[in-house]
N, C-alpha and C positions, 0 to 999 in steps of 0.2 A: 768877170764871168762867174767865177767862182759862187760870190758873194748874191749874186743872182740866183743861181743853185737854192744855195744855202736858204736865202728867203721863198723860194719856189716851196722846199720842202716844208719850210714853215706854215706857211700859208694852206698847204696841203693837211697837214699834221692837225692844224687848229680846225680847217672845214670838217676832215674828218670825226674829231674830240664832237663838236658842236652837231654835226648829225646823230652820234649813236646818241649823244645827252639827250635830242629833241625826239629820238623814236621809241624812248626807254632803256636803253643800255641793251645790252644782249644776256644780262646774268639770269642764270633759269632761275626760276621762281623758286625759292626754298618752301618746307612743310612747315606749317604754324606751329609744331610740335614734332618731338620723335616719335608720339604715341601715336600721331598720323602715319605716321610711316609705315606701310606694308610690310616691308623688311624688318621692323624695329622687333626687338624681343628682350624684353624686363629679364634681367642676370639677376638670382639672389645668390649668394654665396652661404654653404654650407656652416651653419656653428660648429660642430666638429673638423672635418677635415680643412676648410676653405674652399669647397670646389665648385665654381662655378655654377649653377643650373637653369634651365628657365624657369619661369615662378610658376609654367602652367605644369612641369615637371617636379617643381617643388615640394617638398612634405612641410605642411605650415603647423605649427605647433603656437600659438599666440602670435610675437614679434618675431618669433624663431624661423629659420629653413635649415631643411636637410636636404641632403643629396640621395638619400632612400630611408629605409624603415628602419635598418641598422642604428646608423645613426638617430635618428630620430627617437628611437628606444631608448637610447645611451644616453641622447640629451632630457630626456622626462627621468631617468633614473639619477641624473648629477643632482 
């Protein structure tokens, strides 16, 4: 009886496997990039301090970011 069971659920387990394979799985579709991403937002970190910023918030100096004008003064002054 048991052993019956046991191969019920088998047989269950594998029809199941073999449908989601034959409907496409259920995994949401991932973005072909994070740059698609609506949420997504580019970090540059500060040459002085290290802080964090968004690059649209960023003070860009060449290859440089700063986190405001401060810094950014101090880094053209080094």
């Amino acid at each position: 009886m048991l052993g019956k069971i046991i191969l019920a659920l088998i047989a269950l387990g594998l029809a199941l496997f073999l449908l989601r394979r034959a409907l496409g799985g259920t995994k949401p579709s991932e973005p072909a990039s994070k740059a698609q991403d609506p949420g997504y937002v580019r970090l540059r970190s500060c040459r002085i301090c290290g802080a964090h910023v968004p690059q649209s918030e960023a003070i860009l100096r060449g290859e440089h970011a700063y986190c405001g004008i401060a810094h950014a003064q101090q880094g053209e002054s080094e």
